[in-house]
N, C-alpha and C positions, 0 to 999 in steps of 0.2 A: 112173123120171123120164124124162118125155118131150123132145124137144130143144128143144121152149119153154123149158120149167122150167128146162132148164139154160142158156140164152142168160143168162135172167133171172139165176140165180145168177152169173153166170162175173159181167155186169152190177154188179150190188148188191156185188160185193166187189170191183170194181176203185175203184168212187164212194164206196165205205168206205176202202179206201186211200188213195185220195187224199186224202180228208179229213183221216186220221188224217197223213199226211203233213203237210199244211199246218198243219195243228197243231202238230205238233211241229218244226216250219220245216226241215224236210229239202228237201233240193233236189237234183233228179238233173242232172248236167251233159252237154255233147254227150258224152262217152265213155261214159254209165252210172255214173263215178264218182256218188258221194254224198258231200251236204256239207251239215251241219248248221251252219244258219245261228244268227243272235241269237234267241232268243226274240222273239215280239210284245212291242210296247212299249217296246224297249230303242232308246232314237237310235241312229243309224246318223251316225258321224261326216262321212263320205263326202258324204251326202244332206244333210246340215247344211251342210255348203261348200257345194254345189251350189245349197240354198235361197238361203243369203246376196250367192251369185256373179249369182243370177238378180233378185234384189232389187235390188242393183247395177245392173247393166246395167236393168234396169228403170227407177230413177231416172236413169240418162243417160239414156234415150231420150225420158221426160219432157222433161227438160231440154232437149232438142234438139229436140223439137217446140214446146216454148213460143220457143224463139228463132227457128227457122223461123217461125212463125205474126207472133212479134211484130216482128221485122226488116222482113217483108214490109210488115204495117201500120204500121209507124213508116216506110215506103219511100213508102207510100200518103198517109200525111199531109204527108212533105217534099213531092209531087207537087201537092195541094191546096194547100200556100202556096207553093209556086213559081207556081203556078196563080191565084192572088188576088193575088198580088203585080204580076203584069201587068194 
């Protein structure tokens, strides 16, 4: 086996590791430890708070854009009948 051939092997079985790792939801941590996570497909309760936290804050910011925006224009129209009224 010349030193190509073997780059190529050491290659092809580390992209197979990992593979088979993400499959099997293994995760190496900063130590090396290993942790076997949920399976694909199972909620993650964490991630479900976070979705609904962000959902949240999302509707207020709505909300507070529409009052910014409308405040200003209901400020614009007092201006225009203060304005006709003279």
């Amino acid at each position: 086996m010349n030193p190509f051939e073997m780059v190529v092997a050491i290659v092809a079985i580390g992209a197979i590791a990992s593979v088979i790792r993400a499959k099997y939801g293994v995760v190496r941590t900063h130590r090396g430890e290993r942790f076997v996570g949920r399976p694909m497909g199972q909620p993650d309760p964490e991630a479900e708070r976070l979705r609904a936290e962000v959902k949240q804050l999302k509707e207020r910011v709505a909300v507070l854009e529409r009052l910014a925006t409308d405040s200003s224009s209901a400020l614009d129209r007092e201006f225009e009948k203060l304005k006709q009224k003279d």
